[in-house]
Each structure stands twice: as C-alpha cells, then as structure tokens.
SEZA-140428 format. One record per residue: z, x, y of N, C-alpha, C in turn; residue in one letter. Coordinates in nm, 2 decimals, padded with zeros to 4 digits, m for minus. Each point is the difference from the previous one (the first is absolute). Example, Ala and Ser with C-alpha at 12.3 -4.5 7.8 and 13.67 -1.06 7.14 Angstrom:
# SEZA-140428
n.Z  n.X  n.Y  ca.Z  ca.X  ca.Y  c.Z  c.X  c.Y  rest
00.78  01.32  m00.57  00.00  m00.09  00.12  00.00  00.09  00.12  A
m00.07  m00.04  00.11  00.00  00.09  00.11  00.08  m00.08  00.11  S
END
This chain:
# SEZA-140428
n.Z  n.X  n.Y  ca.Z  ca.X  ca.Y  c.Z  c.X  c.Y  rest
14.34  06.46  10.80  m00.12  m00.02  00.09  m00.07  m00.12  m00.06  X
m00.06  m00.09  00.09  m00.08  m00.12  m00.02  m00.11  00.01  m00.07  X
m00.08  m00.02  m00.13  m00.11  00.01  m00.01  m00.11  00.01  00.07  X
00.04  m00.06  00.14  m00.16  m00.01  00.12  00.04  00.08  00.06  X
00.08  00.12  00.03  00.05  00.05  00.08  m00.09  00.15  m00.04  X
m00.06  00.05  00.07  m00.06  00.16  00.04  00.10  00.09  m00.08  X
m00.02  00.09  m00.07  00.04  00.11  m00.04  m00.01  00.10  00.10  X
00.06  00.12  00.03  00.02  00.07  00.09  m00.03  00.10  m00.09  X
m00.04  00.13  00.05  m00.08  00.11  m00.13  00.14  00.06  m00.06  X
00.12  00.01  00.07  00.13  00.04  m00.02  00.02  m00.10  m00.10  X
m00.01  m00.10  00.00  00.02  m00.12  m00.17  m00.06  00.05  m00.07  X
m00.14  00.03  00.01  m00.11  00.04  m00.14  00.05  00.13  m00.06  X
00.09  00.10  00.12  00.02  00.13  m00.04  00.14  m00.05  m00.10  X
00.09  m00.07  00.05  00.14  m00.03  m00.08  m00.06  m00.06  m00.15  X
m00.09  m00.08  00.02  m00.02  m00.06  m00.11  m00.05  00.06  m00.11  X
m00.11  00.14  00.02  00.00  00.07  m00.09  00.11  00.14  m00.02  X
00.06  00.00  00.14  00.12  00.14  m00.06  m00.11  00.11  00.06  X
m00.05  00.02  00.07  m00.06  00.08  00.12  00.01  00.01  00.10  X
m00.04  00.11  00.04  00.11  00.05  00.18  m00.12  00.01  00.05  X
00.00  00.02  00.15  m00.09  00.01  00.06  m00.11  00.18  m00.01  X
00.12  00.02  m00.05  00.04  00.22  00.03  m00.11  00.01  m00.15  X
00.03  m00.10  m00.09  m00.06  00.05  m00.13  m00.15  00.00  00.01  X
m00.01  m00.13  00.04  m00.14  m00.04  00.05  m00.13  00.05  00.05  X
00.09  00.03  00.09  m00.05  00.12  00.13  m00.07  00.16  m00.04  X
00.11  00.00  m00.10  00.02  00.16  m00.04  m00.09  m00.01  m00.15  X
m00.05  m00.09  m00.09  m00.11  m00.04  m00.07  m00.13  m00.03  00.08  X
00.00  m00.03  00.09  m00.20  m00.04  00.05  00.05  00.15  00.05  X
00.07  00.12  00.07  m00.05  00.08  00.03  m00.01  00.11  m00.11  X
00.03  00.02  m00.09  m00.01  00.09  m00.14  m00.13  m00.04  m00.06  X
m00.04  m00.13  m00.01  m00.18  m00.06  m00.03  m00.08  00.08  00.13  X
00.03  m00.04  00.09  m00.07  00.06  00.11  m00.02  00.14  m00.04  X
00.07  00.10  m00.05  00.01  00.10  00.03  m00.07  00.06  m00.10  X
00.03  m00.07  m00.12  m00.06  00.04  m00.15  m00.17  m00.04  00.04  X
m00.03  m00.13  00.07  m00.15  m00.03  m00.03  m00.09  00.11  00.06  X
m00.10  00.04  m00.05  m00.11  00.07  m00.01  m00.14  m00.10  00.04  X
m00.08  m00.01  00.09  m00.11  m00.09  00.02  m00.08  00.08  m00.11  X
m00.09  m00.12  m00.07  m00.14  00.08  m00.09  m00.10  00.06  00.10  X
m00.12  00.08  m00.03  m00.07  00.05  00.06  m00.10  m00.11  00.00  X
m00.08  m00.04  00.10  m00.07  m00.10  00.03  m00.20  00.04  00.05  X
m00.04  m00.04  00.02  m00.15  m00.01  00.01  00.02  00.06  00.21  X
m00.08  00.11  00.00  m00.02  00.00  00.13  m00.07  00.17  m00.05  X
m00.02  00.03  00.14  m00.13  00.12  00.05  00.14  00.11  00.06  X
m00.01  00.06  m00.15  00.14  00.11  00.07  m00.15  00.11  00.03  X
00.03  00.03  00.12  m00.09  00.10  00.08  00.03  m00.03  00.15  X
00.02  00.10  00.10  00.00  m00.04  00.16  m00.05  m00.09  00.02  X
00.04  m00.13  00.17  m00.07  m00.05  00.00  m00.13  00.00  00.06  X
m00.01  00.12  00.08  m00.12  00.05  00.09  m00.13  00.04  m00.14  X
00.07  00.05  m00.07  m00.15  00.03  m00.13  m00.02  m00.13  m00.08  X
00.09  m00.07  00.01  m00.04  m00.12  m00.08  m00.10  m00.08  00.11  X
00.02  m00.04  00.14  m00.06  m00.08  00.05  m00.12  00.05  00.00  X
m00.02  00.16  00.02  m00.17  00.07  m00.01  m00.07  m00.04  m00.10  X
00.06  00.00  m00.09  m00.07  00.03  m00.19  m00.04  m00.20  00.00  X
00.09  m00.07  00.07  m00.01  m00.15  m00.03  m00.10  m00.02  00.06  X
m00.01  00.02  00.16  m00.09  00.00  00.07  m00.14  00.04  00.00  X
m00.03  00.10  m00.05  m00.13  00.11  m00.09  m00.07  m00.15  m00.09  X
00.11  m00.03  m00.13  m00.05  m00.03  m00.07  m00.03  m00.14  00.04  X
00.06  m00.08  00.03  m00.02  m00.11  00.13  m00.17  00.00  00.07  X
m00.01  00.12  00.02  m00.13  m00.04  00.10  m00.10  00.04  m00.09  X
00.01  00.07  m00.13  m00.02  00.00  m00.10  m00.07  m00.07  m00.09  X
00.06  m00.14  m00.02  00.01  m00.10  m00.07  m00.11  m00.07  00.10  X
00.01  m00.03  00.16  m00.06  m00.04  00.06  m00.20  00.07  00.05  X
00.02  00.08  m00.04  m00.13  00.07  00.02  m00.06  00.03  m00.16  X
00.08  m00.04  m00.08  m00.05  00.02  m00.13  m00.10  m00.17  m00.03  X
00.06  m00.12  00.06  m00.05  m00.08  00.03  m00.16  m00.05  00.11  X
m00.04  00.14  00.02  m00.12  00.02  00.08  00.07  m00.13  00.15  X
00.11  00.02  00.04  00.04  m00.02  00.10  00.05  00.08  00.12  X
m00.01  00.01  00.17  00.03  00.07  00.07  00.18  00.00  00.02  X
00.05  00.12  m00.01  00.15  m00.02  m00.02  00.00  00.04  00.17  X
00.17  m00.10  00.06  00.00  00.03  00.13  00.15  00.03  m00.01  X
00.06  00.10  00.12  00.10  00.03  m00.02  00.11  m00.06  00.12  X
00.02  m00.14  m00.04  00.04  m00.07  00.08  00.17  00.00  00.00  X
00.06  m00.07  00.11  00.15  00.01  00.00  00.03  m00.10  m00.12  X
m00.07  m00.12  m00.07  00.04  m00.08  m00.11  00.02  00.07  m00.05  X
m00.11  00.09  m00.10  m00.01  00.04  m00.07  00.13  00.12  00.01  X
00.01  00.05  00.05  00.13  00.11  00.00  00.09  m00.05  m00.01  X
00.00  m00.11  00.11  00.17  m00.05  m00.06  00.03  m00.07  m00.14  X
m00.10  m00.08  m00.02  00.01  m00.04  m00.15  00.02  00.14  m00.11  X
m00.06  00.07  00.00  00.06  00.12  m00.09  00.11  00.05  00.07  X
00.03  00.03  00.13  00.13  00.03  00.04  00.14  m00.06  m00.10  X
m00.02  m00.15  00.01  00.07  m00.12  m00.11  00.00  00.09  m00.08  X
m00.11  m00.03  m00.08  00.07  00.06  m00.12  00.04  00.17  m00.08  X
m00.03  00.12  00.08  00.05  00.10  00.02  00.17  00.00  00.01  X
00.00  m00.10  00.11  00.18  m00.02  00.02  00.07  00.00  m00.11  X
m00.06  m00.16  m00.06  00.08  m00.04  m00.17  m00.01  00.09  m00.06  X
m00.12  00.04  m00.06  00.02  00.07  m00.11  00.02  00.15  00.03  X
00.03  00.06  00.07  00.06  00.15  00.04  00.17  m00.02  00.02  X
00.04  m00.15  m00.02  00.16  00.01  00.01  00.05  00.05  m00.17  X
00.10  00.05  00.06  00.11  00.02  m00.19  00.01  m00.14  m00.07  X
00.02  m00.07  00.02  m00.02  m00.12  m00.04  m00.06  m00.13  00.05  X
m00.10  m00.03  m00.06  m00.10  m00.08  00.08  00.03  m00.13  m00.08  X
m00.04  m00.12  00.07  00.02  m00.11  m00.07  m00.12  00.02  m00.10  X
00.01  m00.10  m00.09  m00.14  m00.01  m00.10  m00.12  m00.05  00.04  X
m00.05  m00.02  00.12  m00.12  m00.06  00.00  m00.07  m00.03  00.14  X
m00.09  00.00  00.04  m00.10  00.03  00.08  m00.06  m00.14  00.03  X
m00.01  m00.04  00.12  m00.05  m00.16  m00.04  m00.10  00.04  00.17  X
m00.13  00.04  m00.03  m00.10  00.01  00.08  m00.08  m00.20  00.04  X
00.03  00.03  00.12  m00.05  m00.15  00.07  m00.10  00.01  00.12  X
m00.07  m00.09  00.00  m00.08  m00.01  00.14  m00.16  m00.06  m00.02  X
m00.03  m00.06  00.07  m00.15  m00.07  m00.01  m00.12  00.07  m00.13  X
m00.04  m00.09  m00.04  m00.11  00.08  m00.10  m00.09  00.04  00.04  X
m00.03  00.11  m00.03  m00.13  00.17  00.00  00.09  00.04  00.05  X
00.11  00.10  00.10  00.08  00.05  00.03  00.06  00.14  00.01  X
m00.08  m00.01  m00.19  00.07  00.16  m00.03  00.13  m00.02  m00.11  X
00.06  m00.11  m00.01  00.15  m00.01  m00.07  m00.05  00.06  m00.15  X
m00.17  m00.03  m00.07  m00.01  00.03  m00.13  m00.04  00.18  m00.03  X
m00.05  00.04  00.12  m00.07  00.13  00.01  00.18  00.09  00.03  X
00.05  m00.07  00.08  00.16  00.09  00.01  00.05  00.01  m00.13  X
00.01  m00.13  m00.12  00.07  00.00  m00.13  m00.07  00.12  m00.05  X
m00.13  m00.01  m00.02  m00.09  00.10  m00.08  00.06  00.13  00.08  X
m00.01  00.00  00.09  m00.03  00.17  00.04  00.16  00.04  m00.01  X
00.12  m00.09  m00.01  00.15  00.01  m00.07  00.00  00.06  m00.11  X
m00.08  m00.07  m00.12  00.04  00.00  m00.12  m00.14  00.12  m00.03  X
m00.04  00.04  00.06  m00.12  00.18  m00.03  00.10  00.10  00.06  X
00.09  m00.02  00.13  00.10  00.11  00.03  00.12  m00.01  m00.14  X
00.07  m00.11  m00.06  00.10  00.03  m00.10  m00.08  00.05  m00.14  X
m00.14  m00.02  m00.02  m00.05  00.10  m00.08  m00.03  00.15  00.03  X
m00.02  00.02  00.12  00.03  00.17  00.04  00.11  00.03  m00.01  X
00.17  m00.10  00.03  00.09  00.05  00.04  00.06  00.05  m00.17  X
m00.08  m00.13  m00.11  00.05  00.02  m00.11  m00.05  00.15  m00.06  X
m00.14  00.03  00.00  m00.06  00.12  m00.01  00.06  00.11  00.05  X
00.09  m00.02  00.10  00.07  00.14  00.04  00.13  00.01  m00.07  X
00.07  m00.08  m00.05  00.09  m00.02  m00.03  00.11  m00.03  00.09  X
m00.01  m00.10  00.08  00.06  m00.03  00.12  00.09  m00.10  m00.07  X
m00.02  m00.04  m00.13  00.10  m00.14  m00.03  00.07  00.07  m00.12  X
00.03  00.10  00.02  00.09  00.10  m00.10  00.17  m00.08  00.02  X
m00.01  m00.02  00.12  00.08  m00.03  00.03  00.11  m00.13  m00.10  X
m00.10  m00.06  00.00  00.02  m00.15  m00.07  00.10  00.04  m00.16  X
m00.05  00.07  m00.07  00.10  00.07  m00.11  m00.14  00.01  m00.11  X
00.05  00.05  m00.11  m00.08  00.08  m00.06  m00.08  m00.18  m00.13  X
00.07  m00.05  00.03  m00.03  m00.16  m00.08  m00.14  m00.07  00.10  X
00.00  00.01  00.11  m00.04  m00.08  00.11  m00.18  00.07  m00.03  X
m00.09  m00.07  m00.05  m00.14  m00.02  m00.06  m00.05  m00.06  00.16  X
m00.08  00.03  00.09  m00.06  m00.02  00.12  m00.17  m00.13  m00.10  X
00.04  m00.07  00.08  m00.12  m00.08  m00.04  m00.06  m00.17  00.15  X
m00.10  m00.04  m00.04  m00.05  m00.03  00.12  m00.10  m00.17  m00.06  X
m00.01  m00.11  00.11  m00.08  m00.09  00.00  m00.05  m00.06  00.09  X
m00.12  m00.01  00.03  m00.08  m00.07  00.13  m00.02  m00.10  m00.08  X
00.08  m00.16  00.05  m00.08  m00.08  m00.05  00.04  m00.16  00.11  X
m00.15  m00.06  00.01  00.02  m00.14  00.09  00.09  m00.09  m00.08  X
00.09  m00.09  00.09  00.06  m00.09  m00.03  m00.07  m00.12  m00.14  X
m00.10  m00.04  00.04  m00.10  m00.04  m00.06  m00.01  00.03  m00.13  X
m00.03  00.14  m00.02  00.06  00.06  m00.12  00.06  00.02  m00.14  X
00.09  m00.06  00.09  00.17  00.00  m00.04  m00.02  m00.15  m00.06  X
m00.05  m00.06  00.07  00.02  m00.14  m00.07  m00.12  m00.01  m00.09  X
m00.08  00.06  m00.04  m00.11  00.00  m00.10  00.09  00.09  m00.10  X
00.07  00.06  00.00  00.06  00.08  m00.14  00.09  m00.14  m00.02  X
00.08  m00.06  00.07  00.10  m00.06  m00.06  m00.11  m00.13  m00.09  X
m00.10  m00.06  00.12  m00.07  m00.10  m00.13  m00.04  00.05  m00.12  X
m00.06  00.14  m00.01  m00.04  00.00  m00.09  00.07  00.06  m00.14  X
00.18  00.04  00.06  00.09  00.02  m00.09  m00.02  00.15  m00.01  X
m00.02  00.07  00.08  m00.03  00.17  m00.02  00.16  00.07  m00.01  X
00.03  m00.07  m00.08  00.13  00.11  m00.01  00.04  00.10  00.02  X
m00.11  00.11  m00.02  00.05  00.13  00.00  m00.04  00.08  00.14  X
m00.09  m00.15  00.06  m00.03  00.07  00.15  00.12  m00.03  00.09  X
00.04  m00.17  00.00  00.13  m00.04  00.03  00.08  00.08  00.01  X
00.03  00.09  m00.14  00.14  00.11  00.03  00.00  00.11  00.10  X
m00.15  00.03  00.00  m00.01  00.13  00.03  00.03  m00.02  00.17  X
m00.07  m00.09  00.05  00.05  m00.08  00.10  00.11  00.01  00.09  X
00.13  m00.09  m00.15  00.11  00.05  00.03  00.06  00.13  00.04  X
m00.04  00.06  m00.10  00.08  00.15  m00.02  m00.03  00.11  00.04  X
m00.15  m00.03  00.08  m00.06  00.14  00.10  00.11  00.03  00.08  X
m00.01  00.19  00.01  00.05  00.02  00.14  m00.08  m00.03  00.14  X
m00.07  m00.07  00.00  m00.10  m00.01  00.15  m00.11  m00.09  m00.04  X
00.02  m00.10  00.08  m00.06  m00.11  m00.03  m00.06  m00.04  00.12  X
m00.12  m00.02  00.07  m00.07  m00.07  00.07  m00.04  m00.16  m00.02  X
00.04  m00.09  00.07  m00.02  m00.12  m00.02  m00.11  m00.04  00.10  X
m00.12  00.00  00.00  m00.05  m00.05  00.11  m00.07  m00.12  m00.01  X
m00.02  m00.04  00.18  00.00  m00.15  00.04  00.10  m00.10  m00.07  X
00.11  00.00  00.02  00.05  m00.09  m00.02  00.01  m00.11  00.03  X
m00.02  m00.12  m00.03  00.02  m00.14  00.05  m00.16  m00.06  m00.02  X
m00.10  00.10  m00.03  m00.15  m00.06  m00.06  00.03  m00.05  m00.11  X
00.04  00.05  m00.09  00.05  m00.09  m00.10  00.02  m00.15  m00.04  X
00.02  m00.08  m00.11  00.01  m00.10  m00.02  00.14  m00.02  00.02  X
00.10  m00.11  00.04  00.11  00.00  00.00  00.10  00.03  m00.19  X
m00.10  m00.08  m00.04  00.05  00.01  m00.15  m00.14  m00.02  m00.08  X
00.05  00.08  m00.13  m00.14  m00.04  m00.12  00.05  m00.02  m00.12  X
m00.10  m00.08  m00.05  00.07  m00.06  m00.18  m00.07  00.07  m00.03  X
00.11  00.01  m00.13  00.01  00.09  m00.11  m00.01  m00.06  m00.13  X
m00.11  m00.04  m00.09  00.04  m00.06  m00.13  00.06  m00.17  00.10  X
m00.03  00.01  00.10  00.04  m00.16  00.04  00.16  00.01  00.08  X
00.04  00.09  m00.02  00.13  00.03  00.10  00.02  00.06  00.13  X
m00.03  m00.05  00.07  00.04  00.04  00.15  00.11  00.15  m00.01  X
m00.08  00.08  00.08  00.07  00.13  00.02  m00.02  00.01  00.18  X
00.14  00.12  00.05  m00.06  00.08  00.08  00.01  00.12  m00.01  X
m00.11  00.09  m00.05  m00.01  00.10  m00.01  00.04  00.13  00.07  X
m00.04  m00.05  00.15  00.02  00.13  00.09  00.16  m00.05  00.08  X
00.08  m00.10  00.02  00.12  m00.03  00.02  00.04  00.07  m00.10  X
m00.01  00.01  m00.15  00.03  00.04  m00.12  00.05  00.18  00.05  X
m00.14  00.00  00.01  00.01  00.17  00.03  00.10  00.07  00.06  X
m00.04  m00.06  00.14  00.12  00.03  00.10  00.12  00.02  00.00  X
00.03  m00.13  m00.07  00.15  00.01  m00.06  00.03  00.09  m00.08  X
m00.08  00.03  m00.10  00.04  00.09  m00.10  00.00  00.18  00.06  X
m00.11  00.03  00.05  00.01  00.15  00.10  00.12  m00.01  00.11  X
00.07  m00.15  00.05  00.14  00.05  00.09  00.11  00.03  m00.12  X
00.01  m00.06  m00.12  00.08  00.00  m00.11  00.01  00.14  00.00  X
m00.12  00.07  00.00  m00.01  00.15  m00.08  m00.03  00.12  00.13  X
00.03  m00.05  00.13  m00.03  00.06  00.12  m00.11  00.08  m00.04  X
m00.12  00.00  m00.04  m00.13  00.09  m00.01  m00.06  m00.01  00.11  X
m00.07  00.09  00.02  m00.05  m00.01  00.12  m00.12  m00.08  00.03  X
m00.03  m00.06  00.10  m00.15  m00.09  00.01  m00.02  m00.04  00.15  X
m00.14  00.01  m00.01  m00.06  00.00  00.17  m00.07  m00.17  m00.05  X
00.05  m00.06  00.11  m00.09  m00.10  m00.01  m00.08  m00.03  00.16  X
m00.12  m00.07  m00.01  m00.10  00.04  00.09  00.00  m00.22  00.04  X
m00.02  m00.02  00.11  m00.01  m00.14  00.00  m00.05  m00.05  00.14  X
m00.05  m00.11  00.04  m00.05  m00.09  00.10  00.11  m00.05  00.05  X
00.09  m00.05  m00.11  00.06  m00.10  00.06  00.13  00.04  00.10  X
00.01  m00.12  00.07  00.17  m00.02  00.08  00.11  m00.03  m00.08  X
00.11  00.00  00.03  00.11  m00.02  m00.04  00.01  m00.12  m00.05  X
m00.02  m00.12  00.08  00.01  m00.12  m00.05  m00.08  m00.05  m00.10  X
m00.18  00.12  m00.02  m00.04  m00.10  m00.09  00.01  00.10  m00.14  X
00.10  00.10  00.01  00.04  00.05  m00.12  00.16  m00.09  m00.08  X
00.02  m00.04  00.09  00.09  m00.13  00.00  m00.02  m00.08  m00.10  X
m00.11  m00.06  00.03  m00.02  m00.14  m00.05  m00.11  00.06  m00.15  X
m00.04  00.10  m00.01  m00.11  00.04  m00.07  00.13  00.07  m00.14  X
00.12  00.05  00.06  00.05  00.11  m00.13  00.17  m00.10  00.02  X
00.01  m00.02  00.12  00.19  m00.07  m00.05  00.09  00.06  00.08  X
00.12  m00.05  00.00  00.07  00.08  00.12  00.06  00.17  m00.11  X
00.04  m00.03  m00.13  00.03  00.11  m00.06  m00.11  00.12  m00.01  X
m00.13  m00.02  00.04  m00.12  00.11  m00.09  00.07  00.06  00.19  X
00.00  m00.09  00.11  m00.06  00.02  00.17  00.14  00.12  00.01  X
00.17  m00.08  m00.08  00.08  00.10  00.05  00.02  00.11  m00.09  X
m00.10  00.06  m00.13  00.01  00.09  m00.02  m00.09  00.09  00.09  X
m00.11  m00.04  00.04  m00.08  00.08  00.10  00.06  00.05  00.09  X
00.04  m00.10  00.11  00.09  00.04  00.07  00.10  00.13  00.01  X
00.06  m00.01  m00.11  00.11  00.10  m00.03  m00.08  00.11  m00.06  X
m00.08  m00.01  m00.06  m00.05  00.18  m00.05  m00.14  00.03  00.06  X
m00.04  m00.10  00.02  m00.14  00.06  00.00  00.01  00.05  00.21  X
m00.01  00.14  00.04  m00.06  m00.02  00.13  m00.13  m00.07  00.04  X
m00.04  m00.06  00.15  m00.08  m00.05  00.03  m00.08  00.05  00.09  X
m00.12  00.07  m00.03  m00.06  00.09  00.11  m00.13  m00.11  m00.01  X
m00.02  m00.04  00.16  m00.10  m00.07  00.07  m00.10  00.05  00.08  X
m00.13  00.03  m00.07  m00.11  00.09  00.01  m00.08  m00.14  00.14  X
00.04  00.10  00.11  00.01  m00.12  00.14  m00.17  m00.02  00.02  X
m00.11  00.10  m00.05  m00.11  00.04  m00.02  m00.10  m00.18  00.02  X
m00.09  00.03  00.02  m00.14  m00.13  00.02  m00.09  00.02  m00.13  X
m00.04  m00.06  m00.09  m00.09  m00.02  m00.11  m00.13  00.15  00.03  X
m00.01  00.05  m00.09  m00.10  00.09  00.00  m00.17  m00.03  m00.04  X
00.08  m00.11  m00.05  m00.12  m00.05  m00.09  m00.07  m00.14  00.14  X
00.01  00.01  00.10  m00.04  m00.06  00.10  m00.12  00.08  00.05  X
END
C-alpha cells in the first residue's frame, strides 16, 4: 500500500491482529460492566418538586417586599428546571438566561433553599455515604476578587463545592492581575467544575455570541454540552 493511500479500518484491524468480532465483543463487556456515578439532582416526584420549587420561588419573591405574580414565564421557567433535575441523570448544570430583573437570581436562590430542605430530609442519601452536601451563592465579580487577592482557600472551595451558584455572569472583568499577571478567573472556574462534573447554576444577561467573545469557543462548548439552558422569557420586575 502507498504511503498516501487511506487505510481501510480492515488494514488497522490486520495491522494490529484484531478481528472485528473481538472488538465488538470488548466495547460490549465495558458497556455492560460500567455503572453511571450518582450525580446532583432532586430525587423526589416531579409534581412535589415543582410545588416545594415553586412555594419557595414566590417565597424568595415576597420575602423581597415584592408582589409575586403567577405568570406562564414564571412556570415555565421552573417547569425547565424541574425537568433537568428530576431526571436519573441530569447534565451538570443549569444555565438560567434572560433580560435583567427577571427572576433568573430569585429562581437560583429559591433552587439552592429547596437542595437545603432536600438535604435536610435526606433526599441525597442517595449520593453514597462519602458525598458531604454543601452550597455557594456567589457573583461572578466575586470570583475574580478572590483570584486578585490570592484567596486560596476560597478558590478551592469554589472548585470543589457540590452546588455552586455563579451569578451574573459576564459583569465581570474579562481578566484581572494578579501580582501583575493577567488571569481569568471565572473561565478558570468553569473549566475546572466541567473537569469535575459538580454541579453549578449559572445566572447571566448575556447571548451566545457575547459569551463568545467574553469566555472563548472552549469555556462556550463546555456550556453547551452540560449546562441546560432555561430562558426566563419574563419582562424586568424592576421596571
């Protein structure tokens, strides 16, 4: 055979002394052996979960000396995320979008007060007897004030929460020095919570394109791939 010439998968199989039968009969014995880990989600129906989300939801909003309305946005936006996280295996992450005042930061909150009830009941038994329930509300902004100021041990914690809220994304600086070194902090993040599939809601303004140009095409196609996108269709409250 010519050096420029295409290998046929029948060459790659002769070449190492493998059949097609062996092959075959190896990815389905992995298949069969793998076990999925237990992942971050609301093991409970989804009809009690959407109540209990919803309660706390209007909740969060009347706790605000605001008039809560019980509009089709608002349902369907918690509808979203009811779906995800009531499946057996949910992706890792929650990516709340839509105009600012909205509701996308009052939905994170009144999320992460239901996974403290659900933890309280012992609803994350499930996870295994290692699995420590723990939680962070924190703005993008933030995130990049720990990195300038070198907070290490907030940095990790960061990483290594089970449930992490990132909000407002894209307020942020693009990058901040550090000791005089350009960092990006919250790219930083991201990357490292898809590494470790943890779970995280992040809350944001922006479109697609200008998460583009603000995080890179690598930060945009991990989102993509794990994070669902529920679009809170809702008009500013704060109008």
């Amino acid at each position: 055979m010519k050096k420029n010439e295409a290998q046929t998968i029948s060459d790659i199989f002769g070449e190492f002394g493998i059949t097609e039968v062996e092959l075959a009969n190896q990815v389905s014995t992995v298949k069969a052996l793998h076990q999925l880990a237990p992942c971050f989600r609301f093991n409970m129906p989804p009809k009690d979960a959407y109540l209990l989300l919803y309660k706390l939801y209007q909740e969060e909003v009347q706790s605000r000396y605001s008039e809560f309305i019980s509009d089709k946005n608002t349902q369907e936006a918690i509808a979203g995320v009811i779906r995800h996280l009531t499946k057996p295996y949910p992706e890792s992450g929650l990516m709340l979008c839509g105009v600012p005042g909205n509701g996308k930061t009052t939905l994170a909150r009144a999320i992460v007060r239901m996974s403290r009830i659900l933890n309280a009941r012992g609803l994350f038994d499930y996870m295994g007897e290692y699995f420590e329930f723990g939680h962070r509300f924190i703005t993008a902004t933030e995130v990049c004030e720990y990195y300038k100021n070198q907070d290490d041990s907030h940095i990790l914690q960061l990483k290594n929460i089970p449930l992490l809220v990132i909000d407002d994304l894209g307020e942020e600086p693009c990058e901040v020095l550090s000791f005089g070194t350009p960092a990006h902090p919250v790219r930083r993040l991201i990357e490292k919570r898809y590494e470790t599939m943890s779970f995280t809601i992040i809350t944001t303004n922006l479109v697609s394109d200008d998460l583009f140009k603000q995080y890179g095409w690598r930060v945009v196609d991990r989102l993509q791939e794990i994070y669902q996108k529920i679009i809170h269709q809702g008009q500013s409250y704060r109008q």
